[in-house]
N, C-alpha and C positions, 0 to 999 in steps of 0.2 A: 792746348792741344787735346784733340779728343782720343778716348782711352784706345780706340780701333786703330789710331794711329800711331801710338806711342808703344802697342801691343806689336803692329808688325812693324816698328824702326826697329825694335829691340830682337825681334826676333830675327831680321836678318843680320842683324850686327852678330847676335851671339853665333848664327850658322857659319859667318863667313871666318869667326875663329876655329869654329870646332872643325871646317872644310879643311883647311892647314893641316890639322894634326890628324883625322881622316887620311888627307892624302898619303900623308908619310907611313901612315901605317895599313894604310892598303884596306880597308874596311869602310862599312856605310854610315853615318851621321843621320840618326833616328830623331825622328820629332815625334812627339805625342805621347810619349811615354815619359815616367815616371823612373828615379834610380832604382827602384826597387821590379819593374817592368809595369806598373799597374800604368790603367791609357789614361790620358789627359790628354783627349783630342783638342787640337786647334778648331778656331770656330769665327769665320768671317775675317781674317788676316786677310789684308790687301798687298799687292804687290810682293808678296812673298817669293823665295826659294827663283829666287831670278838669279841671270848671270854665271850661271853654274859654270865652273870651268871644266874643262876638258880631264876625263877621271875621275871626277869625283862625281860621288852617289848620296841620294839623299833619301832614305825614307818616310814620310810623314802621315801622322792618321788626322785626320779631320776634314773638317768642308771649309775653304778657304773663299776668301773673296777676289774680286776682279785681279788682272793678269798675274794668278799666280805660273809659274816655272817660265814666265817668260824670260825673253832674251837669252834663252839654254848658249852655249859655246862650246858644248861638247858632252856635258853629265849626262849621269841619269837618274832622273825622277821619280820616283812611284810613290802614288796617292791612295792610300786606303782609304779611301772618300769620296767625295765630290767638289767641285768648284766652282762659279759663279762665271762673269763674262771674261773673253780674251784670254782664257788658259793658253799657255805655250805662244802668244804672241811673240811675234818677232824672233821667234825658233830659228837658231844658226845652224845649228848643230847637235847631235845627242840625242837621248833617249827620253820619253814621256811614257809612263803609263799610269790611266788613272780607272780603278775599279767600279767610280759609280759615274752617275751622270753628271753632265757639266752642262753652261749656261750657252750663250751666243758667243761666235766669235773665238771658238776656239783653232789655232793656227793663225790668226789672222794676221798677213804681210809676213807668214814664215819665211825664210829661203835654204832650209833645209834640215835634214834632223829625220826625225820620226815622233809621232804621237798617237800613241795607240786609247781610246776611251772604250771600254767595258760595257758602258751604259748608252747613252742613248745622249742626242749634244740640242743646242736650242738653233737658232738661226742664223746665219750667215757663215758655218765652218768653215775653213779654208778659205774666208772672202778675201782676194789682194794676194792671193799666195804664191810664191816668186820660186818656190824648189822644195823637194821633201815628199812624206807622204804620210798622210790622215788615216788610220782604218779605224771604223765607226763601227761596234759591235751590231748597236742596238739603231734605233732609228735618228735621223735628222728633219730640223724644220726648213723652214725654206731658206731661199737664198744658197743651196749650196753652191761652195766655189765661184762667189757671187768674184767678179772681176778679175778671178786668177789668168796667172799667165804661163807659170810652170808645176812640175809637181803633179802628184797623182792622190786621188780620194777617193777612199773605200769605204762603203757604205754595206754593212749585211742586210740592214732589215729596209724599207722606206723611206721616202725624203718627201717635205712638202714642197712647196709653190715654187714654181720658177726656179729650177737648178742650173747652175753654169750660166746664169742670165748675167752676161756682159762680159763672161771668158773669153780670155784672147791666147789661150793654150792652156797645154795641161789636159787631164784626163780624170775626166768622173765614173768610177764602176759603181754600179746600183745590183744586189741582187736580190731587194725587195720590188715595191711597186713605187713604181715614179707616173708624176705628169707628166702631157707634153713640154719638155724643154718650150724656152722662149725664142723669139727671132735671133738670128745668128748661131743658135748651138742645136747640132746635130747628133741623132741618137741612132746608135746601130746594137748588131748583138756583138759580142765579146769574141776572140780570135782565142784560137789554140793557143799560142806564143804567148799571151797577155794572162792566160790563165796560172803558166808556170813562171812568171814574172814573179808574182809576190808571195811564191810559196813559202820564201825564210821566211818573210814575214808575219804570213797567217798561220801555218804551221804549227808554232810554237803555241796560239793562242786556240789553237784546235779549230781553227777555221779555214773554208777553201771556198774557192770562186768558182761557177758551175756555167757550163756553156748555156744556159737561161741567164745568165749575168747583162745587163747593158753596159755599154759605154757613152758616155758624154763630152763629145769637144768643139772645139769651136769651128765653124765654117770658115770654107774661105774666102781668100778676095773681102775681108772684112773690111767697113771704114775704116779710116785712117782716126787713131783716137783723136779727142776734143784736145782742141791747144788751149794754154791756159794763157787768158789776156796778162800782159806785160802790164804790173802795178810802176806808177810814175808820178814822179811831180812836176807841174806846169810851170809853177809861179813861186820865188823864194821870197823872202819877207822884204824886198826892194822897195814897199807902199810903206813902209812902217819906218818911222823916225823916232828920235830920242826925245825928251823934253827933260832939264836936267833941276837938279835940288835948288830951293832956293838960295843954299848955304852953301859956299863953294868948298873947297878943300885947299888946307894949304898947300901949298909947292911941295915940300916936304912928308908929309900925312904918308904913313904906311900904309898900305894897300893887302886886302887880301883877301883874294881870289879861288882859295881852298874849297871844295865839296867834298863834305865827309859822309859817307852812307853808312851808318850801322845798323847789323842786324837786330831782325826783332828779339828783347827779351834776350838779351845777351850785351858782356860786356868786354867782348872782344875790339879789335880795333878798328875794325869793317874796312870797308875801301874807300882811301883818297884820292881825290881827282887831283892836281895840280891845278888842272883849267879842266872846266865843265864837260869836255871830250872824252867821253868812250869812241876809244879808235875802235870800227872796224874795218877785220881782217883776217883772214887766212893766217897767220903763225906769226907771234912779234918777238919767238924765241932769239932773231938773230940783231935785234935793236942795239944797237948802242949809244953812249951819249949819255951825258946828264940829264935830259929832259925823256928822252925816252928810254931812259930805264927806270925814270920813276911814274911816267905816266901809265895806265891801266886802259888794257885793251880788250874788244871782245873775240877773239880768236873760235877760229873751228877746230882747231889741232895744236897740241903741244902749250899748255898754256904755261905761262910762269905764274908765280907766287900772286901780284896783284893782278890777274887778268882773270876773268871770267868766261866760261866755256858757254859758246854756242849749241844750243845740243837738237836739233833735227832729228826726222824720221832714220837719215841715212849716216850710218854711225851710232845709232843708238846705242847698240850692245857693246861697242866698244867705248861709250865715252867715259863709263864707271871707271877705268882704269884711268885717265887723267883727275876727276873732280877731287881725289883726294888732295892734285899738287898744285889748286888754285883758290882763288877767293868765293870762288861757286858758281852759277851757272845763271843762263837765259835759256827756257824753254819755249820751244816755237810753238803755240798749239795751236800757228796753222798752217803748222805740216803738218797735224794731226785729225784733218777733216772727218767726222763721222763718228768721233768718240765723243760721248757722254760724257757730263763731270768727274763720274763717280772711277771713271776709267783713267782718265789723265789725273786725276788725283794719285790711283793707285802705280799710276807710273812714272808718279814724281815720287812715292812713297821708294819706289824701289831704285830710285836714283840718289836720293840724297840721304838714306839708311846707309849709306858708305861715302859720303861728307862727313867733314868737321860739323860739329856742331854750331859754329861760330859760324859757317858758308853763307853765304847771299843766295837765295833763290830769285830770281824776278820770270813773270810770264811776257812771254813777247808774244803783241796779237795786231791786226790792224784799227785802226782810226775809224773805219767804218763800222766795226764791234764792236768799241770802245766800253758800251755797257756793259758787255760779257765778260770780256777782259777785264773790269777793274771786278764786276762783281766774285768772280773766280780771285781774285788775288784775295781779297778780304774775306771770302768763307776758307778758304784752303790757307789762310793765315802765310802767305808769301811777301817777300820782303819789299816788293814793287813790281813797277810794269816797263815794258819796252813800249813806246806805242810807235807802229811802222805808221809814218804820216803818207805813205805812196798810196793809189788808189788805182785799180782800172780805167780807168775814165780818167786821169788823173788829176791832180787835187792840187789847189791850193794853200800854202801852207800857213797864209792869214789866218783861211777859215777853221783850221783843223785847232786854233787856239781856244777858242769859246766852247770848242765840243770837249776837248781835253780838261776845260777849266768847270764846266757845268757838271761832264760825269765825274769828277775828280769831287766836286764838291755834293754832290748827290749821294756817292757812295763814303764820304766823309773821309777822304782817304788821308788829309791831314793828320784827324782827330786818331785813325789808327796806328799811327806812324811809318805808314808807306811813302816810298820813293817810286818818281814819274821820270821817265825818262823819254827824250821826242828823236826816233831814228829819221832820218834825211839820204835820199841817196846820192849827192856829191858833199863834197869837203865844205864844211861851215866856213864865216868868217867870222873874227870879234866879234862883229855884230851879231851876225847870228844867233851866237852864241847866249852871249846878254837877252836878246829879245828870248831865247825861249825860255831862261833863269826867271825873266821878268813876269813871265805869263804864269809863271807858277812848277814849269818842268826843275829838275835839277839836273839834269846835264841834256847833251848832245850825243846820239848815237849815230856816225858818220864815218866814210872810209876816209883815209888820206886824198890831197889833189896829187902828189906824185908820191918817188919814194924817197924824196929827202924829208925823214921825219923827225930829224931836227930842226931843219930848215923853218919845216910848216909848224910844226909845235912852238917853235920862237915867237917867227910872226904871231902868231894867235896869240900867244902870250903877251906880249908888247903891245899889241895893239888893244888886248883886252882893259889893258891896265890903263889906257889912253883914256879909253872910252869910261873908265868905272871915275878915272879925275873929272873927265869932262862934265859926266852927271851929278858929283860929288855925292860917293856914294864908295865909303871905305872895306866895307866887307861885302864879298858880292851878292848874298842873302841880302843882301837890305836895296837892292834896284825890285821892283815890280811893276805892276799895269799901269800905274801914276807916271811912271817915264817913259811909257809910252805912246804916239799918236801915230793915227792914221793919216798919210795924205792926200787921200781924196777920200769922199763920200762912202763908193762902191770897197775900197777897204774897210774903211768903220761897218759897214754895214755886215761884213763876213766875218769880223775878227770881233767883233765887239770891242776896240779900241776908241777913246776918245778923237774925234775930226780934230785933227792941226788948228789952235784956234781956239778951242770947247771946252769950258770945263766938267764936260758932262759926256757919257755915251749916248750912242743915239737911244733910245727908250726902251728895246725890246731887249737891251741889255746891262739894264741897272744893275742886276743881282749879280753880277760882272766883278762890281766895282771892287 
C-alpha cells in the first residue's frame, strides 16, 4: 500500500471518530495542528474530510489532494490551504471554504451546498452540476460550468475558453472578462434582482456583483441530449460443449462446488459462493430459504452481511453508511466517465477508509476496456474485476472469453491474486455457469429468471452438480478450457476454444491453451 494512501485511510478513520465526539460537544475538529497548536500541515491526502455529516465542522491546514470535502451531507469545511482536482465533488449539502487555490473540477456533479474558493480554481468548475452555488474569488480556466443543468456560478475575476459550453441550465455571473460563450449559451448583462440574489452570500466575504456583471445560460429550444446506446448480448454460450475427464467419478464421490474469494493480504474469511452466482439485484434483504440466505448477492440497497454493494454515480454519498454492514463493494467506473485514475482512486480512497479492513473491493468496467479495467485493478491493488460482457453493438459471449483470458493473463492477474468475475444480463444456466469457471472467470454476475430464488438457486444447484459428475471433475476449480469445445468452426474461431473433434485450437490461439 503506498504511504499517500495509507496516510489518508487513516486520516479519515481518525476524523470520522473525533466527528462523534465534535458533534456532541458542539465544537470544530482541527486537522494540522499539533497538541501543543504548533502546524503540521497535511500534504497531498487523497480523498479526504469527505461525507461530512450534517453539523459537523472540520478545520484543516494544508494542500490536499484529489476530491478532497467531497460528497459534503450537510458540514462545514474550511481549508487553510489549497487543493488539487474535484474539491467538493459530489456536494449534497453544506458548507466549503477554501483560502487558496484549487485544481480542475471543483463542484463537479454537485447538487447542492455551497463552495466558496478564495483563490483562483483550474478547469472545468461546476462541470455536471445539478444544484447549489460556486463563488470564485479569484479567476477560472475554461470549461466553466461545462454541462451543468442547475445551480448558480460566480466568478469575481476572469474565466478562460468556452464557458457553460454544453449547459443545459443554471446560471454563470462573470464580473471579470470572458470569451464569447460557445453555441447554445447565451450572454446578457446582469438584472437588478440577480444582483441582490447572492448578497448573504458575497457579503460576508466582502464581495458584491455590479451591473457590468455578465450572465451565462443556456439557449432555448435546445437539442434533445445524446441517448446512450443500450449495451446487450446477442449470443449465450449455446456453440460451446463440454468434453469430459478421462477418469470418471464414482456414483458416490463428493462433489464440491464452493468459490471462496479472499481478500488481498488478509486473513479474514472473504466471501463464499455456494455456486459460482453473484445474484444481481435491487435488495436481497427480504430472501429466505436455506439457499438463499446463504448465497451472496450484489445489491444496490440495504445489503446484508455476505452481499456486496453496488455503488454508482447516483447514491454515492449515501452508499458509505451501508459498506460498513456488508462484505464490500463493486465500483462502477463506468458511471464514472471523464475521471482520470488518480481521481477514482481517490474516491475509492474515500469509500473504503470507512470499510472493514477485511472488505472486498472489485472494479466493474466493460469487456470492451478490459485493458484498463484489469490495469486499474493491479496498480490500485483491488481485490478483482466485474467484467460487464454487454456491448453496444452487442456482443457475443464466445468471444468475450479469449479477450478476458489474454488481458487476464497479460496483466498476470493470477500471479497477483485477483478475482475475475463475468456479468451477463439474463439468468445463467449450470452450464453457463461451468463454461465461464472453465475459461478461467470465478463466478457469474447475473440477475435472477424470476422471483422464485429458491426455485432458481436449486435448479442451478443440481444441475451444476450433474454436469461437474458428468465431466468427472470433483471440485469445481479443477473443470477448465481442456473441457471445453466448440461446435462449429466460427465459434473456435471467436472463443479460442478447441473445434469438437480437435485436439488443438485453431493457431492464432495457442497461448490459450
Amino acid at each position: 500500500m503506498r504511504d499517500i494512501i495509507a496516510k489518508s485511510l487513516k486520516l479519515n478513520r481518525d476524523l470520522d471518530k473525533l466527528l462523534e465526539k465534535g458533534l456532541d460537544e458542539d465544537r470544530p475538529v482541527k486537522i494540522g495542528w499539533g497538541q501543543a497548536g504548533d502546524e503540521r500541515p497535511k500534504k497531498g491526502e487523497i480523498g479526504v474530510i469527505t461525507h461530512l455529516p450534517k453539523g459537523g465542522r472540520v478545520l484543516c491546514l494544508g494542500n490536499l489532494g484529489e476530491c478532497a470535502g467531497s460528497m459534503n451531507r450537510g458540514g462545514t469545511f474550511t481549508l487553510r490551504g489549497g487543493a488539487s482536482s474535484m474539491l467538493g465533488a459530489y456536494h449534497v449539502d453544506g458548507k466549503i471554504l477554501v483560502e487558496r487555490d484549487v485544481g480542475p473540477k471543483v463542484g463537479f456533479r454537485m447538487r447542492g451546498g455551497e463552495i466558496t474558493i478564495q483563490g483562483s480554481v483550474g478547469d472545468e468548475a461546476g462541470a455536471g452540476m445539478m444544484g447549489g452555488a460556486i463563488v470564485i474569488r479569484g479567476h477560472s480556466g475554461s470549461k466553466l460550468g461545462a454541462g451543468m443543468s442547475n445551480g448558480s456560478i460566480v466568478v469575481m475575476g476572469s474565466v478562460g475558453s468556452e464557458p457553460g459550453v454544453g449547459m443545459r441550465g443554471g446560471r454563470i455571473f462573470i464580473s471579470g472578462s470572458c470569451p464569447p460563450p460557445g453555441e447554445g449559451v447565451n450572454m446578457r448583462s446582469i438584472e437588478d434582482d440577480e444582483i441582490s440574489e447572492f448578497t448573504d452570500i458575497l457579503d460576508p466575504l466582502g464581495l458584491s456583483l455590479n451591473e457590468d456583471a455578465l450572465v451565462l445560460e443556456a439557449a432555448r429550444n435546445l437539442p434533445a441530449p445524446a441517448k446512450i446506446a443500450e449495451a446487450y448480448v446477442t449470443e449465450g454460450f449455446d456453440r460451446i460443449a463440454f468434453s469430459p475427464n478421462d477418469d470418471p467419478l464414482s456414483a458416490h464421490a463428493p462433489l464440491d462446488h464452493y468459490t471462496l474469494i479472499l481478500p488481498m493480504d488478509s486473513d479474514a474469511a472473504g466471501l463464499l459462493l455456494p455456486i459460482p452466482w453473484l445474484v444481481e439485484c435491487e435488495s436481497a434483504e427480504g430472501w429466505k430459504g436455506a439457499l438463499s440466505e446463504s448465497q451472496p448477492a450484489l445489491v444496490c440497497s440495504n445489503p446484508r452481511k455476505q452481499d456486496l454493494l453496488l455503488v454508482k454515480e447516483i447514491g454515492l454519498s449515501d452508499s458509505v453508511s451501508s459498506l460498513g454492514d456488508c462484505s464490500g463493494m463493486v465500483f462502477d467506473i463506468t458511471d464514472f466517465p471523464g475521471l482520470n485514475d488518480a481521481e477514482i482512486e481517490a474516491l475509492l480512497v474515500s469509500l473504503f477508509s470507512r470499510m472493514s479492513e477485511s472488505s472486498l473491493v472489485f472494479l466493474r468496467g466493460s469487456v470492451d476496456r478490459i485493458e484498463h479495467l484489469f490495469r486499474l485493478v493491479v496498480e490500485l491493488e483491488m481485490d478483482g474485476a466485474v467484467v460487464d460482457c454487454s456491448s453496444p453493438n452487442g456482443s457475443r459471449l464466445a468471444s468475450t472469453l479469449p479477450r478476458i483470458g489474454l488481458a487476464s493473463k497479460a496483466m498476470s492477474l493470477a500471479e497477483h491474486g485477483k478475482f475475475v468475475m463475468m456479468e451477463i444480463d439474463e439468468a445463467p444456466s449450470a452450464k453457463d455457469l461451468l463454461i465461464a469457471v472453465a475459461a478461467g472467470c470465478h463466478a457469474v454476475v447475473a440477475p435472477l429468471r424470476n422471483d422464485d430464488v429458491e426455485g432458481c438457486l436449486d435448479e442451478a444447484g443440481s444441475k451444476l452438480r450433474g454436469w461437474m459428475r458428468e465431466l468427472g471433475v470433483d471440485g469445481i476449480e479443477r473443470v477448465g478450457r481442456r473441457n471445453l469445445r466448440a461446435l462449429d468452426y466460427d465459434t473456435a474461431a471467436v472463443s479460442g476454444l478447441r473445434l469438437i473433434g480437435y485436439d488443438r485450437p485453431l493457431p492464432m490461439w495457442l497461448e490459450l491453451r
